[in-house]
PQR file of N, CA, C, O and H, with PARSE charges and radii, in Angstrom:
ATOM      1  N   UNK A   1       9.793  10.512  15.559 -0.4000 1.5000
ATOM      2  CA  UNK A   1      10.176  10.661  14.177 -0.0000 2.0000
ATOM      3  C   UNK A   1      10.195  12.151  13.853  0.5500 1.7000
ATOM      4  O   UNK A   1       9.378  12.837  14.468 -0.5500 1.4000
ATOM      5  N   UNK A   2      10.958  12.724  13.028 -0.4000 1.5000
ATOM      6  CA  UNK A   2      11.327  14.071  13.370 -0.0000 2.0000
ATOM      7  C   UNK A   2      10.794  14.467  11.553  0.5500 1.7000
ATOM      8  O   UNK A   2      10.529  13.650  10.671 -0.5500 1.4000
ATOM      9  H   UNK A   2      11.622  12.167  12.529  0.4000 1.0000
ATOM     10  N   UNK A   3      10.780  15.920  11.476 -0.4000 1.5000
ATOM     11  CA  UNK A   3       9.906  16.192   9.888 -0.0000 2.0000
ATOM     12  C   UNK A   3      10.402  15.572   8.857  0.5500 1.7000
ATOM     13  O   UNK A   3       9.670  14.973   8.068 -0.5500 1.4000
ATOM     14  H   UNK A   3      10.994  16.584  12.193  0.4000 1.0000
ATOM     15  N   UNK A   4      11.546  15.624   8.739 -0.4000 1.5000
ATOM     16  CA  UNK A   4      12.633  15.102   7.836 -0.0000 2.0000
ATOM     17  C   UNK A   4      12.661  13.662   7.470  0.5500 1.7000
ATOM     18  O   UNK A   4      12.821  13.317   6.299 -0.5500 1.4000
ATOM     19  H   UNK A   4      12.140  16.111   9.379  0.4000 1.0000
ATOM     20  N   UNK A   5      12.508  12.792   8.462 -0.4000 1.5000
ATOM     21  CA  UNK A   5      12.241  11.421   8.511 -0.0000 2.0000
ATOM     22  C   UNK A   5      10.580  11.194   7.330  0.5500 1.7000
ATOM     23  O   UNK A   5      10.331  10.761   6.205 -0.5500 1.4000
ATOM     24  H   UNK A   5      12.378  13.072   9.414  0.4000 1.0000
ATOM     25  N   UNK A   6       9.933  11.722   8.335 -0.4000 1.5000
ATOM     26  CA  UNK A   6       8.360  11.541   7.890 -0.0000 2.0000
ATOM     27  C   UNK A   6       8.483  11.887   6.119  0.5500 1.7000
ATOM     28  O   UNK A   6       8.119  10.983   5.367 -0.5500 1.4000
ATOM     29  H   UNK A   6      10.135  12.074   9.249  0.4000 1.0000
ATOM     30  N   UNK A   7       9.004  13.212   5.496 -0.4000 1.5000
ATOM     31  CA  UNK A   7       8.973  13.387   4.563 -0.0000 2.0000
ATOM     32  C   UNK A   7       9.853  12.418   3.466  0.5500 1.7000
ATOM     33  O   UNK A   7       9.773  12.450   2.238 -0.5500 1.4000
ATOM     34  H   UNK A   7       9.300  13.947   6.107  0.4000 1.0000
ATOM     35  N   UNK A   8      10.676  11.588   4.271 -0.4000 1.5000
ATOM     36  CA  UNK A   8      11.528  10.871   3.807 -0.0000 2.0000
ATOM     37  C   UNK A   8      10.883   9.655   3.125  0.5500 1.7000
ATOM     38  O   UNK A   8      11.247   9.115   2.081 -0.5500 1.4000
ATOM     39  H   UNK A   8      10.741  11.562   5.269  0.4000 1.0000
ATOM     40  N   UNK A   9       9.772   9.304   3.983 -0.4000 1.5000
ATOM     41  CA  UNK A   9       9.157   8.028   3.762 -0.0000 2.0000
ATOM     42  C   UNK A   9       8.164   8.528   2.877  0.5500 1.7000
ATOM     43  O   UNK A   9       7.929   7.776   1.931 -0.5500 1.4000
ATOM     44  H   UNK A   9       9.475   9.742   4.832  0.4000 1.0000
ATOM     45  N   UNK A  10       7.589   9.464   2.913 -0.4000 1.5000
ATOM     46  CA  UNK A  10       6.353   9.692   2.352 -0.0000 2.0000
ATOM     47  C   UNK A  10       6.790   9.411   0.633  0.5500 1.7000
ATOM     48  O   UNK A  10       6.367   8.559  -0.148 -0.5500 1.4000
ATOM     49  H   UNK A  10       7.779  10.075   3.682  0.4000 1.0000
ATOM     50  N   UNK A  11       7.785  10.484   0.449 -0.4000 1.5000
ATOM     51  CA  UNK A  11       8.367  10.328  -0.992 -0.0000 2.0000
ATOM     52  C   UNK A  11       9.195   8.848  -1.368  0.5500 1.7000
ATOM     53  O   UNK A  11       9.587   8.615  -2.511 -0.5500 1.4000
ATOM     54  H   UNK A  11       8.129  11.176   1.084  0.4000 1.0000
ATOM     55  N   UNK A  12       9.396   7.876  -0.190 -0.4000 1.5000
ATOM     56  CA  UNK A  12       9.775   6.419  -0.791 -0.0000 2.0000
ATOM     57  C   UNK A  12       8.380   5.789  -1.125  0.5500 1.7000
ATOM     58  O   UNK A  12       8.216   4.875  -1.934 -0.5500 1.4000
ATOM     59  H   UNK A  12       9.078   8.066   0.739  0.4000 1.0000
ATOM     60  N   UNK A  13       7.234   6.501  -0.272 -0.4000 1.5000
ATOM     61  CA  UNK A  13       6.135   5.557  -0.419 -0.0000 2.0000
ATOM     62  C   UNK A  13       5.433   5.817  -1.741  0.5500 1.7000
ATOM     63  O   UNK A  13       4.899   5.020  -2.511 -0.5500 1.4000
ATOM     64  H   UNK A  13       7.367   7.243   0.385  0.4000 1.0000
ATOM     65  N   UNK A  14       5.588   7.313  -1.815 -0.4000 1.5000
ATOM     66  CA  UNK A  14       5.070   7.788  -3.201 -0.0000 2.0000
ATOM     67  C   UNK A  14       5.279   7.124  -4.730  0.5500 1.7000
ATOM     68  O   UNK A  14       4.581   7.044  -5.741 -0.5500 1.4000
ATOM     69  H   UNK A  14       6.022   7.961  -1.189  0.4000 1.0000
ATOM     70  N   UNK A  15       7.375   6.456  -4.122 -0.4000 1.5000
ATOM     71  CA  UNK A  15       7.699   6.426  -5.494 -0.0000 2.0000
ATOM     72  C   UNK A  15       7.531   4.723  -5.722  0.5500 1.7000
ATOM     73  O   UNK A  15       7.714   4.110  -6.774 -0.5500 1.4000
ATOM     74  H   UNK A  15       7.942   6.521  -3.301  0.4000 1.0000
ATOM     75  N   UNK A  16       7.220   4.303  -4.706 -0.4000 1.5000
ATOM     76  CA  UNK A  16       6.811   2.564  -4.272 -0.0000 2.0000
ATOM     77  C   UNK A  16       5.683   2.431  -5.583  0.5500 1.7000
ATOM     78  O   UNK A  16       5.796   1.924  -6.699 -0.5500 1.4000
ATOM     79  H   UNK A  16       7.072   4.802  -3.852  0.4000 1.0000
ATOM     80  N   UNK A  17       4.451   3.197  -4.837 -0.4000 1.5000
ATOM     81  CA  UNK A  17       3.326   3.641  -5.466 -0.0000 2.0000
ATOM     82  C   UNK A  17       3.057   4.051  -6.741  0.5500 1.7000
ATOM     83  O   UNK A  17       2.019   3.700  -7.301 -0.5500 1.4000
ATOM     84  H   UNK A  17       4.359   3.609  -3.930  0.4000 1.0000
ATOM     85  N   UNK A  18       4.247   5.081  -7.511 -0.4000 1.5000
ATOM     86  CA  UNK A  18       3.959   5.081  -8.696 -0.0000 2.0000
ATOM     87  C   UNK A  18       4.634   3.594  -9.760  0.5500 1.7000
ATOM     88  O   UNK A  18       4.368   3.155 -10.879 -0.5500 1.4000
ATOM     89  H   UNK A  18       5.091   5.366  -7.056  0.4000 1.0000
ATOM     90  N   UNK A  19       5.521   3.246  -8.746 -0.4000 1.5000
ATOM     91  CA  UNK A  19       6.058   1.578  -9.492 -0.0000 2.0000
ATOM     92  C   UNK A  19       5.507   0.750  -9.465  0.5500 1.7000
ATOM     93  O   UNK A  19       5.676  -0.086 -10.353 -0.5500 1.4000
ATOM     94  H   UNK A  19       5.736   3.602  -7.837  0.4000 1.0000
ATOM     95  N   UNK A  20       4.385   0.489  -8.258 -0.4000 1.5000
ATOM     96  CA  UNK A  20       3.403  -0.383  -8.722 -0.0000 2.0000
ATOM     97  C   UNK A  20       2.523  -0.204  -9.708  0.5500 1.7000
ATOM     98  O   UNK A  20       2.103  -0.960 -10.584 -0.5500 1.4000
ATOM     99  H   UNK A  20       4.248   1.168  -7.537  0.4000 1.0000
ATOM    100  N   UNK A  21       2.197   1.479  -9.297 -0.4000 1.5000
ATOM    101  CA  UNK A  21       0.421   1.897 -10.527 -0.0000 2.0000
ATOM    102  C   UNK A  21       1.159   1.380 -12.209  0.5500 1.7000
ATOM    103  O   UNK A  21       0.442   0.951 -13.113 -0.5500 1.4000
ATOM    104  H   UNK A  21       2.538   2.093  -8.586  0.4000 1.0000
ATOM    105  N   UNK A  22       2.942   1.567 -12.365 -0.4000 1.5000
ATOM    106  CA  UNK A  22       3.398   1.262 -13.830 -0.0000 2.0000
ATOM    107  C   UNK A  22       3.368   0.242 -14.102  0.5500 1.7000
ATOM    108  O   UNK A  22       3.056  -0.056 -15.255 -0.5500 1.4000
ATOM    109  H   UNK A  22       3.525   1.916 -11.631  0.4000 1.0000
ATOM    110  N   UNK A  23       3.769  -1.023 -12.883 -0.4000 1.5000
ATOM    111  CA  UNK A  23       3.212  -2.450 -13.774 -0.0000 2.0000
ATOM    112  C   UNK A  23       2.180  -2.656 -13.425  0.5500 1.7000
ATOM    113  O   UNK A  23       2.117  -3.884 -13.369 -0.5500 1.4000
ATOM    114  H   UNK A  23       4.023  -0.780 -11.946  0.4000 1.0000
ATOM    115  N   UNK A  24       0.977  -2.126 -13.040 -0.4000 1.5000
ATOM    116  CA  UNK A  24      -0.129  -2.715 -12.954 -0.0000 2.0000
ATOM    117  C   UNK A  24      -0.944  -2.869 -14.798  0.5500 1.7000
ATOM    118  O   UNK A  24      -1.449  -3.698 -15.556 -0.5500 1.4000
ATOM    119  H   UNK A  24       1.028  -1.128 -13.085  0.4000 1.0000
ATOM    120  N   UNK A  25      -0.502  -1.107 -14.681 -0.4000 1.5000
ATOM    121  CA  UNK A  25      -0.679  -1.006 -16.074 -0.0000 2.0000
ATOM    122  C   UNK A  25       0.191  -1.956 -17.430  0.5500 1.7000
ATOM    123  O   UNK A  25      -0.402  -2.440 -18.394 -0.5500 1.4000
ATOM    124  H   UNK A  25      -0.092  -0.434 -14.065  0.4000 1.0000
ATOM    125  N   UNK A  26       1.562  -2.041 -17.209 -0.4000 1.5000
ATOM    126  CA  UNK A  26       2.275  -2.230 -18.409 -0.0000 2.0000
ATOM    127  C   UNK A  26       2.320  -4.084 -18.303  0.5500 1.7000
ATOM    128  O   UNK A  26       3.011  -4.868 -18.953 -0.5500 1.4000
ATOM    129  H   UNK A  26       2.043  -1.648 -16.426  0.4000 1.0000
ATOM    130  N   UNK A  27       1.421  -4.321 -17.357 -0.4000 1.5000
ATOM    131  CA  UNK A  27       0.873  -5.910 -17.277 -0.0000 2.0000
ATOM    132  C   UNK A  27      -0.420  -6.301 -17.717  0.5500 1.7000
ATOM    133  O   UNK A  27      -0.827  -7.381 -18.146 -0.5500 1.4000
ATOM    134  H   UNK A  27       0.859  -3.684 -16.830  0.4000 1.0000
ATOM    135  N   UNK A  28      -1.066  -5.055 -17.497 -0.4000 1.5000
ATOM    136  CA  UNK A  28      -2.823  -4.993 -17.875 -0.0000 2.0000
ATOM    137  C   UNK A  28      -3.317  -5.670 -17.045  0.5500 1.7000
ATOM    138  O   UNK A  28      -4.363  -6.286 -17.249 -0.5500 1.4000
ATOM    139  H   UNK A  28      -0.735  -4.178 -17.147  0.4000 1.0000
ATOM    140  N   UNK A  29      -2.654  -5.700 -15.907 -0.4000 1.5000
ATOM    141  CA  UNK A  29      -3.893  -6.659 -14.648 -0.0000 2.0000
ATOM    142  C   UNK A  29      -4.801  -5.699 -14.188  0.5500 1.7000
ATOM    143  O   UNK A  29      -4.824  -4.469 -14.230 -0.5500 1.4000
ATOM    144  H   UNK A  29      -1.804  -5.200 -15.742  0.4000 1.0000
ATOM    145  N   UNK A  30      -5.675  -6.716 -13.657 -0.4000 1.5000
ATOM    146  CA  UNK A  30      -7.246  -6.174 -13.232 -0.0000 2.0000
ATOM    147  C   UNK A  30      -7.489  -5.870 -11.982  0.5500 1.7000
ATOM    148  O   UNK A  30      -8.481  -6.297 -11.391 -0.5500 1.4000
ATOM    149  H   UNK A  30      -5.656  -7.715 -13.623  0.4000 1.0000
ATOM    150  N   UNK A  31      -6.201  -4.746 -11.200 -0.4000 1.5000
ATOM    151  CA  UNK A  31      -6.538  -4.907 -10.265 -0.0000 2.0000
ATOM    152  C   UNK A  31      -7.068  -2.656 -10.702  0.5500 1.7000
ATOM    153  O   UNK A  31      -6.707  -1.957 -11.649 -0.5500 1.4000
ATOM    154  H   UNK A  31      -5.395  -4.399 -11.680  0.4000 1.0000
ATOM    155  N   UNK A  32      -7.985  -2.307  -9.482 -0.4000 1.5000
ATOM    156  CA  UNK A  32      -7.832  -0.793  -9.218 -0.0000 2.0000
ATOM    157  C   UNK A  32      -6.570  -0.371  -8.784  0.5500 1.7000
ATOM    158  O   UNK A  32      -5.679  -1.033  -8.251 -0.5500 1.4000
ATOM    159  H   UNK A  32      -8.279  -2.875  -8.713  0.4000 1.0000
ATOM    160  N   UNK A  33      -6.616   1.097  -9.150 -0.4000 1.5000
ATOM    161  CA  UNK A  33      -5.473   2.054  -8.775 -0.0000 2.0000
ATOM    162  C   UNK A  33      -6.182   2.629  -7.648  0.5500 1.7000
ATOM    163  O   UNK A  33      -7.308   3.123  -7.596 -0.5500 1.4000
ATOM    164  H   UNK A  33      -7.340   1.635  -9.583  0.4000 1.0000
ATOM    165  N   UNK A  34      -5.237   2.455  -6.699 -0.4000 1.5000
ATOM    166  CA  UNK A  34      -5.570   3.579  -4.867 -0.0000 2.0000
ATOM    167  C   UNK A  34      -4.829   4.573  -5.180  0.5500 1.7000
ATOM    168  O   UNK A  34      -4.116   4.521  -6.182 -0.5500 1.4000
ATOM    169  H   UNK A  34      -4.322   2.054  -6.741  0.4000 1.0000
ATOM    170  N   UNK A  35      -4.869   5.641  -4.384 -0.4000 1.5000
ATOM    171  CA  UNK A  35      -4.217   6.358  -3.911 -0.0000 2.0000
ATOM    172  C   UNK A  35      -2.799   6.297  -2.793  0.5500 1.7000
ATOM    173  O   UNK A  35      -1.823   7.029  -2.626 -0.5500 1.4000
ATOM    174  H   UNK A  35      -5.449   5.683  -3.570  0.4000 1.0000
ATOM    175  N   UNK A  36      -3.074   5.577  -2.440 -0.4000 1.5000
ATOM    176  CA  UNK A  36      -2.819   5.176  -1.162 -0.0000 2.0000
ATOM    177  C   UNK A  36      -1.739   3.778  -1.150  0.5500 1.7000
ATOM    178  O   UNK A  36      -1.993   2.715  -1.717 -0.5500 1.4000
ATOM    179  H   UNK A  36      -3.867   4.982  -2.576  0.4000 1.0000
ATOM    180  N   UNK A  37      -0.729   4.021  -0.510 -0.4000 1.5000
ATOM    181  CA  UNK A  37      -0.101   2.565  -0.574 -0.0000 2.0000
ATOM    182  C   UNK A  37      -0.456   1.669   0.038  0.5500 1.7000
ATOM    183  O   UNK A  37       0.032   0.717  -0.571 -0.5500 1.4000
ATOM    184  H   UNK A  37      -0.523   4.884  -0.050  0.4000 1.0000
ATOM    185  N   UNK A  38      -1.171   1.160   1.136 -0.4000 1.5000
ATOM    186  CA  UNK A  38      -1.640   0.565   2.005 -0.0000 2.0000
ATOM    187  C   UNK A  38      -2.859   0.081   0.679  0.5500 1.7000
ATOM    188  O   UNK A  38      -2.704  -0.688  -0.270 -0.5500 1.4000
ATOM    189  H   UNK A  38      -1.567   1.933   1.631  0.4000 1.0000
ATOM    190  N   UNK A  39      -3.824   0.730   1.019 -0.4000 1.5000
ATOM    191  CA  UNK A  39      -4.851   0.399   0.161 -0.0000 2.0000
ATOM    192  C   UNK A  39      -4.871  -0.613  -1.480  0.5500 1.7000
ATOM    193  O   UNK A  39      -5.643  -1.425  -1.989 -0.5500 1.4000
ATOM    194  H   UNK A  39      -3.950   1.355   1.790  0.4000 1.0000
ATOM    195  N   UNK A  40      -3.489   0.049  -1.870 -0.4000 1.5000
ATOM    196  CA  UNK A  40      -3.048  -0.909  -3.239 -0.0000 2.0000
ATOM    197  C   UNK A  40      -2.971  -2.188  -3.234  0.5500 1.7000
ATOM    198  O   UNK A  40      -3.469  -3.158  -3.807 -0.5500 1.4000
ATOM    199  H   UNK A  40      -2.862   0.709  -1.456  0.4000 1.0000
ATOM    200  N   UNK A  41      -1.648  -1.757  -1.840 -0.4000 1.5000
ATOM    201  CA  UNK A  41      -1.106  -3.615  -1.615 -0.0000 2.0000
ATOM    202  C   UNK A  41      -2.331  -4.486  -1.313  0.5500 1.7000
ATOM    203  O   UNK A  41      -2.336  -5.686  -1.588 -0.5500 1.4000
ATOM    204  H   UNK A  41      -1.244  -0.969  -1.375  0.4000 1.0000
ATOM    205  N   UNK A  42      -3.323  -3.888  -0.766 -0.4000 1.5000
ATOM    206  CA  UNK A  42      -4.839  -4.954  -0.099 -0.0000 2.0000
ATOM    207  C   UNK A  42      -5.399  -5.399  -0.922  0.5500 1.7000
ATOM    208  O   UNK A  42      -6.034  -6.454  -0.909 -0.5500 1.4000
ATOM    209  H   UNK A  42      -3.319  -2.913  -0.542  0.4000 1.0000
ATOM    210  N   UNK A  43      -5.113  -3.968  -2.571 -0.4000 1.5000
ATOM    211  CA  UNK A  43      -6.220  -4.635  -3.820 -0.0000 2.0000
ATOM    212  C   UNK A  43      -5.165  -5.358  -4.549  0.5500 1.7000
ATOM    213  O   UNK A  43      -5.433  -5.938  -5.601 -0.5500 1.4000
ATOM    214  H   UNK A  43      -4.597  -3.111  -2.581  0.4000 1.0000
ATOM    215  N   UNK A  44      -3.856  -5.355  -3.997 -0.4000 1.5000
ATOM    216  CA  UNK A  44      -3.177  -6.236  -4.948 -0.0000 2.0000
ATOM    217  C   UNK A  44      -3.188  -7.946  -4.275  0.5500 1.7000
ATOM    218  O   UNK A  44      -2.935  -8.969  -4.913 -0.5500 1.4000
ATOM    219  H   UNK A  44      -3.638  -4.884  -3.142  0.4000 1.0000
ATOM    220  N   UNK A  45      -3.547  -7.844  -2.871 -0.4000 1.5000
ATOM    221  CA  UNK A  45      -3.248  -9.330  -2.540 -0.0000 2.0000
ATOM    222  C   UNK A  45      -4.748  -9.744  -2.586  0.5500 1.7000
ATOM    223  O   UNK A  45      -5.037 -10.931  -2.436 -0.5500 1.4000
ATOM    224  H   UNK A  45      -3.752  -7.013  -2.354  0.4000 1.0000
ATOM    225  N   UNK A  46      -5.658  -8.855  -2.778 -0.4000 1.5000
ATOM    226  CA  UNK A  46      -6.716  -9.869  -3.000 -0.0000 2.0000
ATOM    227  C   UNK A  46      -7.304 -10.319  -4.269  0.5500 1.7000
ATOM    228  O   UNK A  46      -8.259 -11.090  -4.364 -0.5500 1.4000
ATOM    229  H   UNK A  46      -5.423  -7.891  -2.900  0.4000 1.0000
ATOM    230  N   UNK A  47      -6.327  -9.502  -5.723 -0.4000 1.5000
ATOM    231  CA  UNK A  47      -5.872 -10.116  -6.669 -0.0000 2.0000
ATOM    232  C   UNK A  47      -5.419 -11.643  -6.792  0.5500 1.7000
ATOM    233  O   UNK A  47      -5.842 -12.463  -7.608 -0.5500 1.4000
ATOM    234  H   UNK A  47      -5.551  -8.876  -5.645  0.4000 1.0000
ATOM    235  N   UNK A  48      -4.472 -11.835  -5.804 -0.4000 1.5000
ATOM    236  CA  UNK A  48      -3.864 -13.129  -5.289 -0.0000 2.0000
ATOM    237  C   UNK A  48      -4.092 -13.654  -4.750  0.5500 1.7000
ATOM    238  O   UNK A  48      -3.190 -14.439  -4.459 -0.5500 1.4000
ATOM    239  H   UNK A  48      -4.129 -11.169  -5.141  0.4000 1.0000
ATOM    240  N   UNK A  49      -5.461 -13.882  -3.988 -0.4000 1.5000
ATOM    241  CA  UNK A  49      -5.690 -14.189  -3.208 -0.0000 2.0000
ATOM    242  C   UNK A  49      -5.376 -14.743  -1.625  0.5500 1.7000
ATOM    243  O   UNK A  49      -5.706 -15.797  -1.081 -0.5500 1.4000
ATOM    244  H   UNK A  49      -6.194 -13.244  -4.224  0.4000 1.0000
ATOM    245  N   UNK A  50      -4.702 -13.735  -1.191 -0.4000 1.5000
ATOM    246  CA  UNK A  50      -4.007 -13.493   0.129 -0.0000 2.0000
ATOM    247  C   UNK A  50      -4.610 -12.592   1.011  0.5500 1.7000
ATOM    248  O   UNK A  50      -5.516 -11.868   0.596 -0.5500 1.4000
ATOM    249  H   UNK A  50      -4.434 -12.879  -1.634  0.4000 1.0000
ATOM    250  N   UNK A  51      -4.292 -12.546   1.984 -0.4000 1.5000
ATOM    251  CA  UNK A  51      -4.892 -11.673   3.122 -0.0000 2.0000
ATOM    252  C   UNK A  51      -4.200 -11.641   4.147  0.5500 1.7000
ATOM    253  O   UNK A  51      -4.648 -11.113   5.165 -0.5500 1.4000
ATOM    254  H   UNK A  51      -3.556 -13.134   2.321  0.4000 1.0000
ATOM    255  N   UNK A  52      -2.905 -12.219   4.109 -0.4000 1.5000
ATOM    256  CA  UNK A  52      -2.229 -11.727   5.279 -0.0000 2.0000
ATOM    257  C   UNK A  52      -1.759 -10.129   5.687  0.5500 1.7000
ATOM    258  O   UNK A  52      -1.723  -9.829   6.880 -0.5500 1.4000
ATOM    259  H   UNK A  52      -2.541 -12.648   3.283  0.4000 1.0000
ATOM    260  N   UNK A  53      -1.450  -9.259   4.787 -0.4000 1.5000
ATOM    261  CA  UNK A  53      -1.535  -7.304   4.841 -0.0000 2.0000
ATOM    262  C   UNK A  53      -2.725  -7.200   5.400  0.5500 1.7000
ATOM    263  O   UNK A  53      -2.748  -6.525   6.429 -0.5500 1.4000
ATOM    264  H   UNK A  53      -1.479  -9.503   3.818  0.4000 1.0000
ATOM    265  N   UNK A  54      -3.750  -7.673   5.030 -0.4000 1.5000
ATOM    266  CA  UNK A  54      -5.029  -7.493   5.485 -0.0000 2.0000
ATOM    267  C   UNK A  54      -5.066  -7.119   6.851  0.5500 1.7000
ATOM    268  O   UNK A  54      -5.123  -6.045   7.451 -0.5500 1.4000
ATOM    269  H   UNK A  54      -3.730  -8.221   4.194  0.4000 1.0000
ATOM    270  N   UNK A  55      -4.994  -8.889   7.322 -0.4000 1.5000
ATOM    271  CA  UNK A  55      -4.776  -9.031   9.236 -0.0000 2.0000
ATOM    272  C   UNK A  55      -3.815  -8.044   9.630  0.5500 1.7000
ATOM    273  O   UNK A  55      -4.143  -7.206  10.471 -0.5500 1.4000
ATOM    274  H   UNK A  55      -4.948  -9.761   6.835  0.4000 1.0000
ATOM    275  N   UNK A  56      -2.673  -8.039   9.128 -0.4000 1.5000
ATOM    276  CA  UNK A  56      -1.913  -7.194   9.804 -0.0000 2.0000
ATOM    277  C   UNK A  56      -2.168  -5.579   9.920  0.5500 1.7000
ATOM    278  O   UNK A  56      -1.818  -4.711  10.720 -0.5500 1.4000
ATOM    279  H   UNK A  56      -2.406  -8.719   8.445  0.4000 1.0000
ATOM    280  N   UNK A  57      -2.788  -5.602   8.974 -0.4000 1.5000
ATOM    281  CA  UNK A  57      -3.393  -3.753   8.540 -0.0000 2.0000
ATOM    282  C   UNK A  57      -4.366  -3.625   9.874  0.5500 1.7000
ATOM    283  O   UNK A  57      -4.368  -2.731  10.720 -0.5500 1.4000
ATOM    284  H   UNK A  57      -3.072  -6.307   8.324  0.4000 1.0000
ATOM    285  N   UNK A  58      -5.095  -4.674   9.795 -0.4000 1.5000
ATOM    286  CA  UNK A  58      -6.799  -4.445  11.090 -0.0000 2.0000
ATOM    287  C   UNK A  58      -5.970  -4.319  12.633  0.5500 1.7000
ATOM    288  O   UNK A  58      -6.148  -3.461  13.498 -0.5500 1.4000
ATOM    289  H   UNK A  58      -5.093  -5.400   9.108  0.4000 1.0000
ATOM    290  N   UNK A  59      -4.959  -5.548  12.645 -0.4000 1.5000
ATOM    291  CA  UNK A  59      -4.829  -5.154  14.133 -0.0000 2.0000
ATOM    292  C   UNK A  59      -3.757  -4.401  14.344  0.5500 1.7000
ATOM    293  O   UNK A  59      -3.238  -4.568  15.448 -0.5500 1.4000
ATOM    294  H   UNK A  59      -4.815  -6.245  11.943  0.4000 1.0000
ATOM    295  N   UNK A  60      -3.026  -3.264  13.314 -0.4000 1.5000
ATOM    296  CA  UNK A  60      -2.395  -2.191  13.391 -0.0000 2.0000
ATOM    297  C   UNK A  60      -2.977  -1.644  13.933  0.5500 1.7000
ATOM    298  O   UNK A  60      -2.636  -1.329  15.073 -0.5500 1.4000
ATOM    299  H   UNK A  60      -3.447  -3.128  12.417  0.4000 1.0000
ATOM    300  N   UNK A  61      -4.551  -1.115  13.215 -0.4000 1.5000
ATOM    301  CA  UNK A  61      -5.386   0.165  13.003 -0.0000 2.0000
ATOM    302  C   UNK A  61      -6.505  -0.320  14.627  0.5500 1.7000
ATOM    303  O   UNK A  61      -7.242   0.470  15.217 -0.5500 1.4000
ATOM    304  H   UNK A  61      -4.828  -1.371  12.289  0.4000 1.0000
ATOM    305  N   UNK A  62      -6.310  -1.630  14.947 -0.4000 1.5000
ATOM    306  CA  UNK A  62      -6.565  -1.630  16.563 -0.0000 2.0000
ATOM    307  C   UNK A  62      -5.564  -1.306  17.553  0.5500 1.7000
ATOM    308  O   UNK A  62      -5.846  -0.984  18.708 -0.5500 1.4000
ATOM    309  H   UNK A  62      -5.711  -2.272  14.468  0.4000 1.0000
ATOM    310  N   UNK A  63      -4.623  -1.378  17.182 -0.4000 1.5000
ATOM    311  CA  UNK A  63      -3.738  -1.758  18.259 -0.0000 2.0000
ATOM    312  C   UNK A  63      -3.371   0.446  18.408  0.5500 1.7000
ATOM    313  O   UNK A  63      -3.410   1.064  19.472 -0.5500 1.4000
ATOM    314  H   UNK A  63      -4.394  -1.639  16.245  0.4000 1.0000
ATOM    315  N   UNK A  64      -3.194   0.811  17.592 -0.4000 1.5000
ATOM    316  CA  UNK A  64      -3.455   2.799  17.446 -0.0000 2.0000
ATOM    317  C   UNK A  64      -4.772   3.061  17.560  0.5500 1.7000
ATOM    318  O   UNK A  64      -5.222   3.756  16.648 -0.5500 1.4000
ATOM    319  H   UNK A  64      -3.163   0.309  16.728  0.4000 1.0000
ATOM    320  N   UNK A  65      -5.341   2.807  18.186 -0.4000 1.5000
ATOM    321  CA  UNK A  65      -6.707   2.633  18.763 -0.0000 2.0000
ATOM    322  C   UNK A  65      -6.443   3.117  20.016  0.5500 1.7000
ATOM    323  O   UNK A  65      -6.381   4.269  20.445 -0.5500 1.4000
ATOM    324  H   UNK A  65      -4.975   2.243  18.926  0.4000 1.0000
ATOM    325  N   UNK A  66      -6.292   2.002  20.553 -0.4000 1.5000
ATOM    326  CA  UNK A  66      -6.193   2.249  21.938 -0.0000 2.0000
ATOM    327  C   UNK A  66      -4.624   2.750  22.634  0.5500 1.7000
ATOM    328  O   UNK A  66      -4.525   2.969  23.842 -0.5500 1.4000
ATOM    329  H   UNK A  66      -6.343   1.066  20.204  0.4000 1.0000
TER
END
């Protein structure tokens, strides 16, 4: 992935991120604000009680492990 790419995503992820933090708010749900997009979606599905991002997040962060 070359600089250009990386910066590409970062600012889709950014603007992902500030569209969620706006309806979290302009819904008044109870979930926290992350920083982080990864981190949101986890406090948003366990709002919902889901966990499939979850699994998939753990054996990402194993699988770049090794």
């Amino acid at each position: 992935m070359n600089n250009f790419q990386i910066l590409s995503e970062s600012l889709d992820n950014a603007e992902l991120l500030k569209k969620i933090h706006y309806l979290i708010d302009d819904h008044r749900l109870p979930i926290l604000s992350k920083d982080n997009l990864n981190d949101q979606i986890i406090e948003i599905e366990k709002y919902f009680g889901e966990n499939e991002f979850s699994h998939l997040s753990a054996k990402r962060k194993l699988s770049n492990i090794g």
